[in-house]
C-alpha positions as MATLAB code, in Angstrom:
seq = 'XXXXXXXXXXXXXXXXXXXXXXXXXXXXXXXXXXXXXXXXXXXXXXXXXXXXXXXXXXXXXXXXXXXXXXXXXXXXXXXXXXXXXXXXXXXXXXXXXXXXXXXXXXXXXXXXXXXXXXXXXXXXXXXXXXXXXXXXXXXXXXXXXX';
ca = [
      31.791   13.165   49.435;
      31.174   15.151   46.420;
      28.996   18.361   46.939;
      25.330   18.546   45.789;
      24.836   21.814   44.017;
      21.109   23.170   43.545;
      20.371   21.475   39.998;
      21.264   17.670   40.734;
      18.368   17.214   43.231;
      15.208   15.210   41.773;
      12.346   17.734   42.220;
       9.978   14.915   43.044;
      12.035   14.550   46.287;
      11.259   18.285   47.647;
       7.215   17.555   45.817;
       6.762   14.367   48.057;
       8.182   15.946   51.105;
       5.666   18.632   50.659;
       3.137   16.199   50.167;
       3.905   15.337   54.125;
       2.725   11.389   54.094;
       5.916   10.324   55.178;
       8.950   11.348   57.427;
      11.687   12.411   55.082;
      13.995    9.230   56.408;
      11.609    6.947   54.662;
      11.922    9.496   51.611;
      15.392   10.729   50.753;
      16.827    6.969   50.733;
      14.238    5.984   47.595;
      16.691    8.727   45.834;
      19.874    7.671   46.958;
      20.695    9.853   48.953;
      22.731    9.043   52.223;
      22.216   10.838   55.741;
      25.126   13.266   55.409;
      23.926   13.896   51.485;
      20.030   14.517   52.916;
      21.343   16.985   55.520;
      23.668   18.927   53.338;
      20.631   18.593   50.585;
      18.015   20.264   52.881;
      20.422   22.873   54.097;
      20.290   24.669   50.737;
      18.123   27.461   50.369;
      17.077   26.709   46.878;
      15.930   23.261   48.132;
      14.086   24.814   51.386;
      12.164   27.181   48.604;
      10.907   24.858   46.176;
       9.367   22.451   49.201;
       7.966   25.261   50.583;
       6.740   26.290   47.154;
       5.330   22.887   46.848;
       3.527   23.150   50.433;
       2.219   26.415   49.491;
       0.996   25.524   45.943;
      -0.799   22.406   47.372;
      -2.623   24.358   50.184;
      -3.586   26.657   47.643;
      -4.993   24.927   45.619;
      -6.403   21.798   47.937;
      -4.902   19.640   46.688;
      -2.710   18.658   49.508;
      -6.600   17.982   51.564;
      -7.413   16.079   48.783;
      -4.349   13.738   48.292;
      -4.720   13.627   52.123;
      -8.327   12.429   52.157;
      -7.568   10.053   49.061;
      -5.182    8.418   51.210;
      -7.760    8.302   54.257;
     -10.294    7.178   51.742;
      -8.219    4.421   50.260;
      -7.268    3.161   53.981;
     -11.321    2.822   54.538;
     -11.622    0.262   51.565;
     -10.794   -2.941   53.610;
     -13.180   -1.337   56.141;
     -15.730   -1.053   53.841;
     -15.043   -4.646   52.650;
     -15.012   -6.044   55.802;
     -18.298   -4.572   56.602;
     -19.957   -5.437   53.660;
     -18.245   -9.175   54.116;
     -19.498   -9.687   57.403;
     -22.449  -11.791   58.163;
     -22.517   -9.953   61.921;
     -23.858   -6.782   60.178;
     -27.243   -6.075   59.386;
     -27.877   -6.238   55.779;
     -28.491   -2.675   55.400;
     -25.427   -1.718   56.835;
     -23.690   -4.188   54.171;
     -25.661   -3.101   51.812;
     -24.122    0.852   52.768;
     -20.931   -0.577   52.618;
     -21.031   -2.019   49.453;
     -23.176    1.089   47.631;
     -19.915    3.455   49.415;
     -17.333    1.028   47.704;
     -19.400    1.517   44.537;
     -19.272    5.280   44.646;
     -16.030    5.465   45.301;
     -14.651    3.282   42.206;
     -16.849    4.935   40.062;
     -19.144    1.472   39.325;
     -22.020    4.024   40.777;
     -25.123    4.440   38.548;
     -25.306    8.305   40.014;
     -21.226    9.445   39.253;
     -22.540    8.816   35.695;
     -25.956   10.849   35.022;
     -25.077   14.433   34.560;
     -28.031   16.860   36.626;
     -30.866   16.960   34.749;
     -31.640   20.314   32.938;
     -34.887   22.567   34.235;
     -34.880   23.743   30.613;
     -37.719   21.924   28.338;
     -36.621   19.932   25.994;
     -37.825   21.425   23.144;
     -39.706   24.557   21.997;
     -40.451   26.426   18.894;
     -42.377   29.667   19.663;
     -43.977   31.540   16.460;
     -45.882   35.271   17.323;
     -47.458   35.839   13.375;
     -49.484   39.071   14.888;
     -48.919   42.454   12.225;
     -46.195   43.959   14.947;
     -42.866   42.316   14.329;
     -42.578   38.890   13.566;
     -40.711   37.157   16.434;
     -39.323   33.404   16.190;
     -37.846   32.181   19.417;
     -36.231   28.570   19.005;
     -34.699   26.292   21.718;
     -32.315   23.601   21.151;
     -33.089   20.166   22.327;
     -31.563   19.383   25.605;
     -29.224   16.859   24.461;
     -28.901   13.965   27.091;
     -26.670   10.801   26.967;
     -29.389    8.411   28.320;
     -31.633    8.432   25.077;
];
């Protein structure tokens, strides 16, 4: 068996064991890699470092909780079909169902109005007294609807 050295590994290997949704046995063999290759791979220090680099980046940043709860999420959608599907359910609980699976793919009326502005939506204010002239003017509020 030939020896790995520190720059043949696939980086996406040490990324998706940092990710943690699977067991590395159901990882390393998607690269290749046999069982005396994996454990001579994760021996080296440079490979330990970059997954924990990974692990830490991701937990900094949230976005291992988010991949996390995408994954959580995306287990929920037969759920939420199944819910919405069944004629057991009351139809306002089929009705939450479907609104939920509507949200979450983005087919939601709300995910695409942006908050509405407390700002009016248009003013000109003129002051002609004999002190200094003052002219205030405020841009329309510009919104997407009309």
């Amino acid at each position: 068996m030939a020896t790995l050295i520190p720059d043949t590994f696939d980086h996406k290997l040490a990324f998706e064991l940092a990710q943690g949704f699977e067991p590395p046995e159901k990882i390393y063999p998607r690269y290749g890699l046999t069982r005396q290759e994996w454990d001579e791979l994760r021996r080296l220090k440079t490979f330990r470092i970059l997954v924990e680099h990974y692990m830490a980046e991701m937990q900094k940043d949230g976005t291992s909780f988010r991949n996390k709860a995408g994954v959580l999420a995306e287990d929920l959608l037969y759920v939420a079909h199944s819910v919405a599907s069944s004629t057991d359910n009351t139809p306002d609980t089929r009705m939450n169902a479907l609104q939920w699976l509507a949200k979450v793919s983005g087919k939601d009326e709300s995910a695409n109005k942006t908050p509405a502005s407390n700002a009016p939506p248009f003013m000109i204010q003129i002051n002609l007294s004999e002190q200094q002239p003052a002219m205030k003017f405020i841009p329309p509020v510009i919104d997407n609807d009309g």
